[in-house]
N, CA, C and O atoms as CSV, one atom per row, in Angstrom:
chain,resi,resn,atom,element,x,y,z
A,1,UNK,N,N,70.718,141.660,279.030
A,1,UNK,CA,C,70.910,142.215,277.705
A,1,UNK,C,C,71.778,141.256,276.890
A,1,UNK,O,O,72.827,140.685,277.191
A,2,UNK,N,N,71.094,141.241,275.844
A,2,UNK,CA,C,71.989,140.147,274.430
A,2,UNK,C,C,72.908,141.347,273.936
A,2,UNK,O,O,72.763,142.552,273.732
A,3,UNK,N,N,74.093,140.253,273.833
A,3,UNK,CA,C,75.519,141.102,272.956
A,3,UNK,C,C,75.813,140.455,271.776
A,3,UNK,O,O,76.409,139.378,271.807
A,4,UNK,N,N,75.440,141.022,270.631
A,4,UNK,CA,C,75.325,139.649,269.057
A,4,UNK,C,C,76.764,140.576,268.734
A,4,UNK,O,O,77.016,141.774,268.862
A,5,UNK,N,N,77.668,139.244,268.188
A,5,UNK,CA,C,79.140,139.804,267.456
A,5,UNK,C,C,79.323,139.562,266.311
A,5,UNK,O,O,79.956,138.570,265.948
A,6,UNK,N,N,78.662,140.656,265.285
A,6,UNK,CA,C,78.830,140.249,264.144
A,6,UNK,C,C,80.273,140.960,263.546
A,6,UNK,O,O,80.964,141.840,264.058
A,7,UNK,N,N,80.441,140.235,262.277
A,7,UNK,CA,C,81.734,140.369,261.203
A,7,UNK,C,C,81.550,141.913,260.552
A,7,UNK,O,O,80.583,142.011,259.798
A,8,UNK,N,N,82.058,142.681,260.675
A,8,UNK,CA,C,82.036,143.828,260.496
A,8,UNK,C,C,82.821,144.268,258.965
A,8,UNK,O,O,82.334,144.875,258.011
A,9,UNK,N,N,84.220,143.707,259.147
A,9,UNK,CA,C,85.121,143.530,257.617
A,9,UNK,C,C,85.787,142.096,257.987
A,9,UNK,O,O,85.847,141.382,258.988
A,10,UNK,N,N,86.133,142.065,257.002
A,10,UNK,CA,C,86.865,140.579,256.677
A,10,UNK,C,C,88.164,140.937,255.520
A,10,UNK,O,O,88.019,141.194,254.325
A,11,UNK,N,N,89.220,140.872,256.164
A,11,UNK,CA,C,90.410,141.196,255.511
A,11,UNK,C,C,90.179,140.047,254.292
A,11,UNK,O,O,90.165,140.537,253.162
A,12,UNK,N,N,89.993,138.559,254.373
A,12,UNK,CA,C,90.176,137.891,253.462
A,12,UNK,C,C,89.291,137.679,252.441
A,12,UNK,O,O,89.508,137.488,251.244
A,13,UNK,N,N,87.910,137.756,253.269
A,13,UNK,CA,C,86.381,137.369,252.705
A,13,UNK,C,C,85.273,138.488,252.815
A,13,UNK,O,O,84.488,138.370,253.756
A,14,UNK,N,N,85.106,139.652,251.888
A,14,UNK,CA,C,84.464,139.876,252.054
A,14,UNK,C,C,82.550,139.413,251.980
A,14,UNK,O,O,81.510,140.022,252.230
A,15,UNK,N,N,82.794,138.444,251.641
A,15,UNK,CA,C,81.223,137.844,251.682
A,15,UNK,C,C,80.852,138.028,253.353
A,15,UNK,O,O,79.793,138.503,253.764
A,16,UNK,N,N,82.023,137.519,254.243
A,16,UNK,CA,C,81.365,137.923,255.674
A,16,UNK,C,C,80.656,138.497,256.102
A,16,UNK,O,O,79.718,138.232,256.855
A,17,UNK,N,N,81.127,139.663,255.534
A,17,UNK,CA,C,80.584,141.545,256.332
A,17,UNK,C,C,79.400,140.402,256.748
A,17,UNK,O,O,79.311,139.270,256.273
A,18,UNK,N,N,78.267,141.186,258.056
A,18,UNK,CA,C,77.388,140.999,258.528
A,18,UNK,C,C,77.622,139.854,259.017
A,18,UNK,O,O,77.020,139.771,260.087
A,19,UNK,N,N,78.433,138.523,258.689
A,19,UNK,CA,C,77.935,137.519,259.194
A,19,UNK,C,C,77.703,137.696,261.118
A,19,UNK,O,O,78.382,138.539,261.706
A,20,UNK,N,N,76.394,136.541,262.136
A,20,UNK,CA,C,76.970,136.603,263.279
A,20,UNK,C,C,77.589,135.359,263.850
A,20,UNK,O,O,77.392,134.144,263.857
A,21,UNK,N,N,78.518,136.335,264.372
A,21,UNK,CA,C,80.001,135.108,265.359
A,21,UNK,C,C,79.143,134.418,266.421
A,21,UNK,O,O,79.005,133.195,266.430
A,22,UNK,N,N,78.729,135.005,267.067
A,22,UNK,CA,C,78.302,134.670,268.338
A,22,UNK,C,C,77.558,135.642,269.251
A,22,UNK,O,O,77.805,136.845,269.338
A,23,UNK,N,N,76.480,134.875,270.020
A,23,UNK,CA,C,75.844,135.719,271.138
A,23,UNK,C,C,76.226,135.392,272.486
A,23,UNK,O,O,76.531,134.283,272.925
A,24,UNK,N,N,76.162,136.692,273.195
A,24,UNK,CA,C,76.608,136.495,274.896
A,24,UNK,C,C,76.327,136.912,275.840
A,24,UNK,O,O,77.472,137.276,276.108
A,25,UNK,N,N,75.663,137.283,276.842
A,25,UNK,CA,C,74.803,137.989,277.653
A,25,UNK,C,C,76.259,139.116,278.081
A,25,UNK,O,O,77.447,139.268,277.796
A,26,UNK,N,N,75.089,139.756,279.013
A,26,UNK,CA,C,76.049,141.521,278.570
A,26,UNK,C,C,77.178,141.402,279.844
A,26,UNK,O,O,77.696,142.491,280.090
A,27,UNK,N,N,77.732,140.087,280.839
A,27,UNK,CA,C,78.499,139.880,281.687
A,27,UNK,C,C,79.649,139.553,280.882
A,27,UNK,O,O,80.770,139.503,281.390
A,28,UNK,N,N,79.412,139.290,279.460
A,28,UNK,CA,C,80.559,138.521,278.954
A,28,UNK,C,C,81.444,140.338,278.763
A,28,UNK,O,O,80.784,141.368,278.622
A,29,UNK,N,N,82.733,140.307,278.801
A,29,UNK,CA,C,83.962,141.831,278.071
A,29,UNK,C,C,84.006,141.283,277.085
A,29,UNK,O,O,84.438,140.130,277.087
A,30,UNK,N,N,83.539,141.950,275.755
A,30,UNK,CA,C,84.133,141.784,274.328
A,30,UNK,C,C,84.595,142.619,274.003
A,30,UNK,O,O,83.944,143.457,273.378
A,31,UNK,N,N,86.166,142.830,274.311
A,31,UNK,CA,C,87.257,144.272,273.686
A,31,UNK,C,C,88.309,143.057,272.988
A,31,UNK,O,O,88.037,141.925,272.588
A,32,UNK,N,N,89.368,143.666,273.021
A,32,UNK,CA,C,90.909,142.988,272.515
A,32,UNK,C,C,90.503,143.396,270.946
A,32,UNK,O,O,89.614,143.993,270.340
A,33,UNK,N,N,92.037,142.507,270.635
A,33,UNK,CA,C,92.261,142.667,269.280
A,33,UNK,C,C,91.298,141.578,268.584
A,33,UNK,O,O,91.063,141.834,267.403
A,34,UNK,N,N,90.689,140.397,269.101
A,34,UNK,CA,C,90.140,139.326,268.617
A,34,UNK,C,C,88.466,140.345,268.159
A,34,UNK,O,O,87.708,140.231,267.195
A,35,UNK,N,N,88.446,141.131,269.169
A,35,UNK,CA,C,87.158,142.177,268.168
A,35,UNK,C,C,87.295,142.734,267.761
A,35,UNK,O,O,86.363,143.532,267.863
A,36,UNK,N,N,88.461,143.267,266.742
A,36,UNK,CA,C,88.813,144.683,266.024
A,36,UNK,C,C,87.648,144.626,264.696
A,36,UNK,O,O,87.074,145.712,264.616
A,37,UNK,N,N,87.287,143.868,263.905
A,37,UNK,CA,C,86.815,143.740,263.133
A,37,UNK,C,C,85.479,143.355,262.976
A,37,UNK,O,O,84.889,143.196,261.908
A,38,UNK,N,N,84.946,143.183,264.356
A,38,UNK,CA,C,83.839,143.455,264.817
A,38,UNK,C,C,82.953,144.285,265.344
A,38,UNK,O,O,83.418,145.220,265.996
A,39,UNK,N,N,81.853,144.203,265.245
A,39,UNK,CA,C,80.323,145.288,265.292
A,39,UNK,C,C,79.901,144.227,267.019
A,39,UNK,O,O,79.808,143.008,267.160
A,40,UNK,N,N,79.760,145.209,267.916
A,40,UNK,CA,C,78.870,144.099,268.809
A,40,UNK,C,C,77.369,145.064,269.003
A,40,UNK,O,O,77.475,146.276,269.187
A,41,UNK,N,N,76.567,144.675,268.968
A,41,UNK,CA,C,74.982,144.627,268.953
A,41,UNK,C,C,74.814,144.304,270.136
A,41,UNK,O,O,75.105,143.219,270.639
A,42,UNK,N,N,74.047,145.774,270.962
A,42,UNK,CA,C,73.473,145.175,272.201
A,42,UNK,C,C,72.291,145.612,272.498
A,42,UNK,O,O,71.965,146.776,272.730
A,43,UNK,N,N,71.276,144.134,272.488
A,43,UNK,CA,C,70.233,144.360,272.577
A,43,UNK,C,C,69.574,144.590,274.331
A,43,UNK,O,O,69.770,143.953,275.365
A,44,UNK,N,N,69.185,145.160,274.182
A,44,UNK,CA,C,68.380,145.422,275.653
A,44,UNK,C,C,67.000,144.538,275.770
A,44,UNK,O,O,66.153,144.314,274.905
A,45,UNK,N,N,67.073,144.081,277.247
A,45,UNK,CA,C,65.486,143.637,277.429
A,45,UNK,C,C,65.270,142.220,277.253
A,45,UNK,O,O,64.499,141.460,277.838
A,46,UNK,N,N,66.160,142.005,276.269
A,46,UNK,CA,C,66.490,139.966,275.812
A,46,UNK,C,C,67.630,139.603,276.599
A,46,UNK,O,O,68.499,140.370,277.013
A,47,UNK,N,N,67.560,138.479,276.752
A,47,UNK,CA,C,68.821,137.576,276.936
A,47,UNK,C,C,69.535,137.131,275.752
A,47,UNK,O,O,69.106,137.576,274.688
A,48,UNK,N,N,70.570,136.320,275.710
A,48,UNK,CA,C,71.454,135.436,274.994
A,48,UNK,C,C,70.750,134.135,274.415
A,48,UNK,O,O,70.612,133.946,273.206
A,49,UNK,N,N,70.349,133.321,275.330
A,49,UNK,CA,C,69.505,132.554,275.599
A,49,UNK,C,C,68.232,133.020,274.720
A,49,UNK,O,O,68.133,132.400,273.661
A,50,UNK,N,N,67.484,133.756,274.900
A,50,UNK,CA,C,66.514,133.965,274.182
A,50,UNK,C,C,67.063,134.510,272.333
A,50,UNK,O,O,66.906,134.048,271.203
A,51,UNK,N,N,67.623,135.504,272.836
A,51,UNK,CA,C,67.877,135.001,270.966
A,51,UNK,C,C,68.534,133.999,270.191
A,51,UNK,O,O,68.552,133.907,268.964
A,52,UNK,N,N,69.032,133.309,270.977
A,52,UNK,CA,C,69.716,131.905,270.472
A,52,UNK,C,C,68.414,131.209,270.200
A,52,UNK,O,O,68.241,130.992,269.001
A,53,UNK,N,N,67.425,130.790,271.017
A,53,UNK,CA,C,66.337,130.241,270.870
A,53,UNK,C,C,65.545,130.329,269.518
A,53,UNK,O,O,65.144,129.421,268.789
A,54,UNK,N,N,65.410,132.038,269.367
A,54,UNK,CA,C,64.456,132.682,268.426
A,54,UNK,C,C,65.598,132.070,266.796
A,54,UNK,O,O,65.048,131.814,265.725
A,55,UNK,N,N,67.117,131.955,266.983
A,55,UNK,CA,C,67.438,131.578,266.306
A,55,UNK,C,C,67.330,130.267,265.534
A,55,UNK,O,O,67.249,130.055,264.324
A,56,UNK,N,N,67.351,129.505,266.517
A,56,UNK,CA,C,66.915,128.166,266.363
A,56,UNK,C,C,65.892,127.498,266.035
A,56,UNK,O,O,65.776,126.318,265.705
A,57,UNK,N,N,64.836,128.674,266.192
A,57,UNK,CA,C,63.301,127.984,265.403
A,57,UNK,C,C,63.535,128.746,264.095
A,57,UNK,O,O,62.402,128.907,263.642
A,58,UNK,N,N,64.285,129.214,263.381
A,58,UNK,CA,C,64.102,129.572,262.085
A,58,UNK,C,C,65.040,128.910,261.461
A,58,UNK,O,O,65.106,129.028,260.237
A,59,UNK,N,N,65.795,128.229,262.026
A,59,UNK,CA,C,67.003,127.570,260.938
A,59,UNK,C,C,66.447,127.150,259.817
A,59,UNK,O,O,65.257,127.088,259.509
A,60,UNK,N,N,67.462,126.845,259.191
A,60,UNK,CA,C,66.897,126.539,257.555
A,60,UNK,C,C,66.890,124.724,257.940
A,60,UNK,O,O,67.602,124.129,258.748
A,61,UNK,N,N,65.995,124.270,257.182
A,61,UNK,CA,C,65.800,122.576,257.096
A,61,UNK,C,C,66.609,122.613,256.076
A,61,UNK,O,O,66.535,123.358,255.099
A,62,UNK,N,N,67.699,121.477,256.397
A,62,UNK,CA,C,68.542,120.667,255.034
A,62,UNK,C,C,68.178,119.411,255.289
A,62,UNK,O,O,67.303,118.974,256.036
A,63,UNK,N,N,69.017,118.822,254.519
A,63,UNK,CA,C,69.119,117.302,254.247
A,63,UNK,C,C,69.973,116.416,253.098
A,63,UNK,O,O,69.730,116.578,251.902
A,64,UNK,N,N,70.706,115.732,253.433
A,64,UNK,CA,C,71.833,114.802,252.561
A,64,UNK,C,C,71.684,114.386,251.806
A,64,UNK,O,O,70.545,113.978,252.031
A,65,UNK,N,N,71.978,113.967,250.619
A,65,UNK,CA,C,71.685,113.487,249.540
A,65,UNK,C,C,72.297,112.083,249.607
A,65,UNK,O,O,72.936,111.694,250.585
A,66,UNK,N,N,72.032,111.235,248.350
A,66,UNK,CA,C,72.871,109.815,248.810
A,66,UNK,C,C,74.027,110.059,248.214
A,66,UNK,O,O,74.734,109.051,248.246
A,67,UNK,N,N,74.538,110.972,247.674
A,67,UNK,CA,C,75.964,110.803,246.900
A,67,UNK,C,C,76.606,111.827,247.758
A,67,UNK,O,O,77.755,112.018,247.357
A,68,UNK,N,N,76.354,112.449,248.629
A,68,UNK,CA,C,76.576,113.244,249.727
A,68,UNK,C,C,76.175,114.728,250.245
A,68,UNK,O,O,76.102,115.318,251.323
A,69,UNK,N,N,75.938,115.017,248.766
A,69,UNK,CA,C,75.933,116.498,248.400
A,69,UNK,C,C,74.272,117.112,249.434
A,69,UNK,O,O,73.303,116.398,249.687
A,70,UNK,N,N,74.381,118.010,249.672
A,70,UNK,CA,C,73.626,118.669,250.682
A,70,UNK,C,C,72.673,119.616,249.791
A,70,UNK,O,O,72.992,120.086,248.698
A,71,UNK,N,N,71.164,119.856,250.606
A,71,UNK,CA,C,69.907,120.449,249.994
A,71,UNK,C,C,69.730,121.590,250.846
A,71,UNK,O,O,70.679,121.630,251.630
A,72,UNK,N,N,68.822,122.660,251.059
A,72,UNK,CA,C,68.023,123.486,251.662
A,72,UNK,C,C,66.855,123.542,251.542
A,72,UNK,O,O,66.594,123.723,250.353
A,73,UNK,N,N,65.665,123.463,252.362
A,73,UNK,CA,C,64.473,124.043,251.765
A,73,UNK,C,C,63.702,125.529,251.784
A,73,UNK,O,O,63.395,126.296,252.696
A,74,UNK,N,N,63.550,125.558,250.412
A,74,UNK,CA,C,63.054,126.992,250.144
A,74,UNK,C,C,61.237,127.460,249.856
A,74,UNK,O,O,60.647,127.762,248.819
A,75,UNK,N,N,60.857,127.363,251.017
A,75,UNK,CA,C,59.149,126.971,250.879
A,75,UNK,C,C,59.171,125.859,250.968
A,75,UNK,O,O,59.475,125.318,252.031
A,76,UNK,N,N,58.726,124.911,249.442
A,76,UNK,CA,C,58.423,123.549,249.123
A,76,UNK,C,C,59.722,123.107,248.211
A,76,UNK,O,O,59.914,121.909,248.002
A,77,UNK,N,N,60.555,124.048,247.705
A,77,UNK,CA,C,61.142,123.665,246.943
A,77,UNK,C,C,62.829,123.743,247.844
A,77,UNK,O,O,63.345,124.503,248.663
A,78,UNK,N,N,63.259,122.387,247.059
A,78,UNK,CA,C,64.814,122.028,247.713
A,78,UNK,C,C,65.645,122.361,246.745
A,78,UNK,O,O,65.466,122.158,245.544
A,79,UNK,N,N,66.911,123.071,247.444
A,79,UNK,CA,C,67.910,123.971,246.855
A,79,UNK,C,C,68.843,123.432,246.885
A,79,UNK,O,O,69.198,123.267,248.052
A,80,UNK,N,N,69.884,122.790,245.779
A,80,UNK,CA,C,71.232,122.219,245.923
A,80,UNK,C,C,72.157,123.052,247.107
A,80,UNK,O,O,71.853,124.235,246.958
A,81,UNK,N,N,72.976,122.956,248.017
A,81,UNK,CA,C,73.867,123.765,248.724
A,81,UNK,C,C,75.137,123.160,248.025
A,81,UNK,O,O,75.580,122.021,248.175
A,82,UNK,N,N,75.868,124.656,246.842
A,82,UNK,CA,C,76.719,124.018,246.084
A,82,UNK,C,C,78.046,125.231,247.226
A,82,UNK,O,O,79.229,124.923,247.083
A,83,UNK,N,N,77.845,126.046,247.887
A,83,UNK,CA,C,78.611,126.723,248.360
A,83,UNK,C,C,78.375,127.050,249.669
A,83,UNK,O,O,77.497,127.862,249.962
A,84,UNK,N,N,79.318,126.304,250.795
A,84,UNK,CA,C,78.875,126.140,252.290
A,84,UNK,C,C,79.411,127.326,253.019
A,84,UNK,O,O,80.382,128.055,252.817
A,85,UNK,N,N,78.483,127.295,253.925
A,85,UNK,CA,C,78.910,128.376,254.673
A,85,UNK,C,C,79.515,128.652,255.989
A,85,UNK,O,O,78.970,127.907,256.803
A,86,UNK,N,N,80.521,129.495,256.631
A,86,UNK,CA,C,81.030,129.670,258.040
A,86,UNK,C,C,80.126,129.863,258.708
A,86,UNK,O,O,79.877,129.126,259.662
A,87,UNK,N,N,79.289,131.040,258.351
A,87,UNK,CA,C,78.145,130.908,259.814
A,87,UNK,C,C,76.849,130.798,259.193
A,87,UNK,O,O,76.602,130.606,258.003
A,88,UNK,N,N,75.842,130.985,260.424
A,88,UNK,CA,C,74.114,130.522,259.729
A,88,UNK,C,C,73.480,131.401,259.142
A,88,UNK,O,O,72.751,131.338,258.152
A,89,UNK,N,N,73.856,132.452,259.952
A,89,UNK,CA,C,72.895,133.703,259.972
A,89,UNK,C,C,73.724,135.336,259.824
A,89,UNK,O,O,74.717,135.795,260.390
A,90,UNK,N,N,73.032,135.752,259.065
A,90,UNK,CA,C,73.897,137.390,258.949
A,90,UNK,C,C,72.870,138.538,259.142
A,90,UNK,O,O,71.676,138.450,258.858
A,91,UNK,N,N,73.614,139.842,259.765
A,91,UNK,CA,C,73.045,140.894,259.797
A,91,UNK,C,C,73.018,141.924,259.016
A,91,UNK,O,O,72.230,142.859,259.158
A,92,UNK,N,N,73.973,141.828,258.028
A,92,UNK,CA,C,74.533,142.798,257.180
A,92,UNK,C,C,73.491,143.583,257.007
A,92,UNK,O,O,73.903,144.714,256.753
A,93,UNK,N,N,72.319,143.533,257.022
A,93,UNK,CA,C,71.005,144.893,256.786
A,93,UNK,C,C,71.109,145.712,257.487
A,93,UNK,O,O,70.832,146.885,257.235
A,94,UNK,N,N,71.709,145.109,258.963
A,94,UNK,CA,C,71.344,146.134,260.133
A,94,UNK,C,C,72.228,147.712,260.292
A,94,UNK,O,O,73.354,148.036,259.916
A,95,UNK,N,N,71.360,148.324,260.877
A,95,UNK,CA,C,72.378,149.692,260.833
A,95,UNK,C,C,72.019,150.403,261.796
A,95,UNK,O,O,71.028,150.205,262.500
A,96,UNK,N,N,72.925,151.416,261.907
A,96,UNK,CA,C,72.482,151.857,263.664
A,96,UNK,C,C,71.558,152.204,263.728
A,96,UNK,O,O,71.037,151.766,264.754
A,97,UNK,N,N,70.640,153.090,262.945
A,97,UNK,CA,C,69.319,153.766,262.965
A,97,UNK,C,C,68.170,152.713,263.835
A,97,UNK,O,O,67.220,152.864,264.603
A,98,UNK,N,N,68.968,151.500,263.140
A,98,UNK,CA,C,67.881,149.950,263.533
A,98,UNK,C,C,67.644,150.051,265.241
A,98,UNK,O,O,66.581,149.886,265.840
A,99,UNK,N,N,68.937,150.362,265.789
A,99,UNK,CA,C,68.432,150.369,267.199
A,99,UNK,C,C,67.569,150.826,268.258
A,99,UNK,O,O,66.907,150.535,269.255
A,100,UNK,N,N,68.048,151.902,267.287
A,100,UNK,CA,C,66.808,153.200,267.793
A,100,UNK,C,C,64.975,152.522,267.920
A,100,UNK,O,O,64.178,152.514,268.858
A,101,UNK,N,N,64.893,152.063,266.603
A,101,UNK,CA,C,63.270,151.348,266.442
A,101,UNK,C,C,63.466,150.001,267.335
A,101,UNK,O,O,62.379,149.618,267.768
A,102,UNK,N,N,64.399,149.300,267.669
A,102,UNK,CA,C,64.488,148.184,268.154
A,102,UNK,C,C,64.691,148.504,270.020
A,102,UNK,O,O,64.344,147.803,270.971
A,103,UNK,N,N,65.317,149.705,269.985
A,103,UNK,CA,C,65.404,150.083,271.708
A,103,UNK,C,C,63.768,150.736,272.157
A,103,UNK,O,O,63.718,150.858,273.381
A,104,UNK,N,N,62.743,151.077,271.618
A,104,UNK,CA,C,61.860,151.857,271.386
A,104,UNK,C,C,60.645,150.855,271.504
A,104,UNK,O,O,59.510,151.265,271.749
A,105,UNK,N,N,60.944,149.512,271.314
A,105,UNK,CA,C,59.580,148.515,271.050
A,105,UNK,C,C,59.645,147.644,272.746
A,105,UNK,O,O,60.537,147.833,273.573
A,106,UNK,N,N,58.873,147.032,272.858
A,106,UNK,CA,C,58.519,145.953,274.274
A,106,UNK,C,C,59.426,145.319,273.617
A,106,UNK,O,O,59.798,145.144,272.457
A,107,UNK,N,N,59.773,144.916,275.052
A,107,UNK,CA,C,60.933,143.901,274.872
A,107,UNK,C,C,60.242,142.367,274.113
A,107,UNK,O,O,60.943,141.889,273.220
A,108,UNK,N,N,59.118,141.734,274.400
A,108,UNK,CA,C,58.910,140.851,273.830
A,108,UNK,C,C,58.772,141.004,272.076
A,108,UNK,O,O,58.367,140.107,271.337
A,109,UNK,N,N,59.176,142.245,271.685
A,109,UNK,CA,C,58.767,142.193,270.076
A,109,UNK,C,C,60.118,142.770,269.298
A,109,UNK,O,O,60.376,143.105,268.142
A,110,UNK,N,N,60.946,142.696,270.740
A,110,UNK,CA,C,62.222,142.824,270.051
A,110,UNK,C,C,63.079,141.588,269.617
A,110,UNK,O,O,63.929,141.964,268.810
A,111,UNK,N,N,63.136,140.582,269.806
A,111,UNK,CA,C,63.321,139.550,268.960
A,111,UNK,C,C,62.625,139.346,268.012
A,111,UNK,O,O,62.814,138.274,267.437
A,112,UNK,N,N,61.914,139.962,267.654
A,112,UNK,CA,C,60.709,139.608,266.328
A,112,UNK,C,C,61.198,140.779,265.157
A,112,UNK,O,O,61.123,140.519,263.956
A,113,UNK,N,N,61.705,142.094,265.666
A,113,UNK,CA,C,61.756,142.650,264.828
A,113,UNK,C,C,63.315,142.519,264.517
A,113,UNK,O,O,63.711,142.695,263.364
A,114,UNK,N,N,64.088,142.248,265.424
A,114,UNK,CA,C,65.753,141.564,265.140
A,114,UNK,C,C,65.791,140.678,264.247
A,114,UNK,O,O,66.604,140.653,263.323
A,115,UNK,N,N,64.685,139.673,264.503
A,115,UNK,CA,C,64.509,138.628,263.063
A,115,UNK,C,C,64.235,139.022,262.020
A,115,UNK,O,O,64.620,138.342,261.069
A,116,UNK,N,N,63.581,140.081,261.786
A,116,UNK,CA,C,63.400,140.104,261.155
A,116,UNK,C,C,64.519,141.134,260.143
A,116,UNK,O,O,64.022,141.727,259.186
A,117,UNK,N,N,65.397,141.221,260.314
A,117,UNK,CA,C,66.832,141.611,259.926
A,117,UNK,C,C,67.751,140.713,259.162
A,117,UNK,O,O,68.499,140.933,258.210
A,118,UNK,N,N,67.461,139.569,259.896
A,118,UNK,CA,C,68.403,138.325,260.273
A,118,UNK,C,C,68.061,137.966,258.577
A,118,UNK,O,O,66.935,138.108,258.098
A,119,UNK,N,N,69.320,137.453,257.751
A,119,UNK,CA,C,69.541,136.968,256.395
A,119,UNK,C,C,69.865,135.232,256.845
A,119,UNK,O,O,69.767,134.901,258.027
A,120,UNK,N,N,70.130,134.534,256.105
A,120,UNK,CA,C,70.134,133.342,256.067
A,120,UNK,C,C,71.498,133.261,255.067
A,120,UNK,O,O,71.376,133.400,253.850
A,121,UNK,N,N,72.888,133.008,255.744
A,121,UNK,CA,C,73.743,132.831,254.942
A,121,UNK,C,C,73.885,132.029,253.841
A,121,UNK,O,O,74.906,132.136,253.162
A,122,UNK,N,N,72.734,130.974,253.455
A,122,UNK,CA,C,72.900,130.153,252.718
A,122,UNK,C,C,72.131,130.583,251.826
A,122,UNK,O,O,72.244,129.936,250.786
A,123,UNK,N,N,71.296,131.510,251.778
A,123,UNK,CA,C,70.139,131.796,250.969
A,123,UNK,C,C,70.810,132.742,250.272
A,123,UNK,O,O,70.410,133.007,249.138
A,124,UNK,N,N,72.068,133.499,250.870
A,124,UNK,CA,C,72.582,134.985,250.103
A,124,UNK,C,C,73.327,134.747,248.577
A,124,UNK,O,O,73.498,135.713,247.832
A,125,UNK,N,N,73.732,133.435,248.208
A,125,UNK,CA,C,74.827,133.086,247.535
A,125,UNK,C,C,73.749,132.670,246.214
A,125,UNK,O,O,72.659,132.216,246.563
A,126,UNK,N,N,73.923,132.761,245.224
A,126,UNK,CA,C,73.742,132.815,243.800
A,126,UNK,C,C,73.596,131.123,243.505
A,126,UNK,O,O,72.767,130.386,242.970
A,127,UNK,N,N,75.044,130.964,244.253
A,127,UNK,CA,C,75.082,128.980,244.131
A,127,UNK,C,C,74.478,127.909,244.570
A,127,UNK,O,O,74.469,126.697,244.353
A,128,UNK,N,N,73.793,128.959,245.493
A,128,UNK,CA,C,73.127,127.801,246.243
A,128,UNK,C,C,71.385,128.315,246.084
A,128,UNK,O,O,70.687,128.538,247.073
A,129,UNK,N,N,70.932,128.427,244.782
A,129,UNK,CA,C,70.018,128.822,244.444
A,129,UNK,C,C,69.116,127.538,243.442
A,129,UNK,O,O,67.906,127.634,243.240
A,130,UNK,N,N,69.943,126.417,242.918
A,130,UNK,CA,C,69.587,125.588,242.244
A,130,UNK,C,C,68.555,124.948,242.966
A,130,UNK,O,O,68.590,124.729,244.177
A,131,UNK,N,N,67.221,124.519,241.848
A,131,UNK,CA,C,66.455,123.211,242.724
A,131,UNK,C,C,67.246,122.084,242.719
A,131,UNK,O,O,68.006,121.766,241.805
A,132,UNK,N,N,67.120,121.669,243.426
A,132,UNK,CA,C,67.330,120.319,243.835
A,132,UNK,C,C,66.460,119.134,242.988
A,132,UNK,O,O,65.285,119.385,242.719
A,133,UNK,N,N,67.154,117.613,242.497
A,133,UNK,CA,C,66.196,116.424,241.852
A,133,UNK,C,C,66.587,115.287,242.481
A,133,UNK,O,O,66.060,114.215,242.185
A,134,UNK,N,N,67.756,115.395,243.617
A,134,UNK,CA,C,68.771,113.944,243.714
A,134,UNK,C,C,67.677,113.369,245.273
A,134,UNK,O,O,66.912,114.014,245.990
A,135,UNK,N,N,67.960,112.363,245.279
A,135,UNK,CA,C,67.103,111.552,246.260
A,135,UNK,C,C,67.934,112.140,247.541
A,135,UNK,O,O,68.970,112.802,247.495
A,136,UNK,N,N,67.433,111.853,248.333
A,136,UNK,CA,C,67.860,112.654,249.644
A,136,UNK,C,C,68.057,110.771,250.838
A,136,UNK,O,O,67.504,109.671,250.798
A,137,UNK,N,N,69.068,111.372,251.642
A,137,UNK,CA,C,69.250,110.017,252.559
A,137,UNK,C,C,68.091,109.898,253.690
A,137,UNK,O,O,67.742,108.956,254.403
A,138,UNK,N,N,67.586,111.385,253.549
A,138,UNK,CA,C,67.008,111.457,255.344
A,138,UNK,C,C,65.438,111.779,255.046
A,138,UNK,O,O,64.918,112.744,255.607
A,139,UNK,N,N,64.600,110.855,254.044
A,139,UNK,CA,C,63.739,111.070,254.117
A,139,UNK,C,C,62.936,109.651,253.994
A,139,UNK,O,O,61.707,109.630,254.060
């Protein structure tokens, strides 16, 4: 079983809420005070490993610019990244009801429908919505 630790409140930032900290298979103890402000998500049926994976084929494609400044791609079109982010990916949609439909499906279509939850921290922000025109280093 996958244990996802997402940001629940954020005394300083609320842009957090939802963001996720980290995944850990269900051997890992996540109590103390270092989780007070955390939501942990436990998925049944997946590993750690496997949703890290499922994470990793959706990352967002960037790429550098020559004056340094950083892009995203959005479809076909490249997005200035004028406001960076702590983590990749957020849950903030999710809610407990979610588990219920997510404990209820084959395990192989429960990473599919977890993704399909999953926000893209870079995509949430207003600022980082610009196209992009500047030549890029990595192409």
């Amino acid at each position: 079983m996958a244990q996802i630790v997402v940001r629940q409140t954020d005394i300083l930032e609320d842009e957090n809420q939802g963001d996720v900290l980290s995944i850990y298979e269900d051997d890992v103890e996540l109590s103390g005070a270092g989780y007070a402000s955390c939501a942990i998500i436990q998925i049944p049926g997946v590993t750690a490993a496997e949703i890290m994976e499922e994470v990793k084929q959706h990352v967002l494609e960037t790429r550098t610019h020559t004056d340094g400044t950083c892009a995203w791609k959005d479809g076909i079109t490249w997005r200035d990244i004028k406001k960076h982010m702590r983590h990749r990916i957020n849950l903030s949609g999710f809610r407990p009801e979610d588990m219920a439909v997510i404990e209820s499906q084959n395990p192989k279509d429960v990473k599919r429908a977890l993704w399909s939850r999953i926000k893209h921290c870079i995509k949430l922000h207003n600022e980082n919505q610009s196209p992009s025109f500047k030549a890029p280093i990595n192409e």
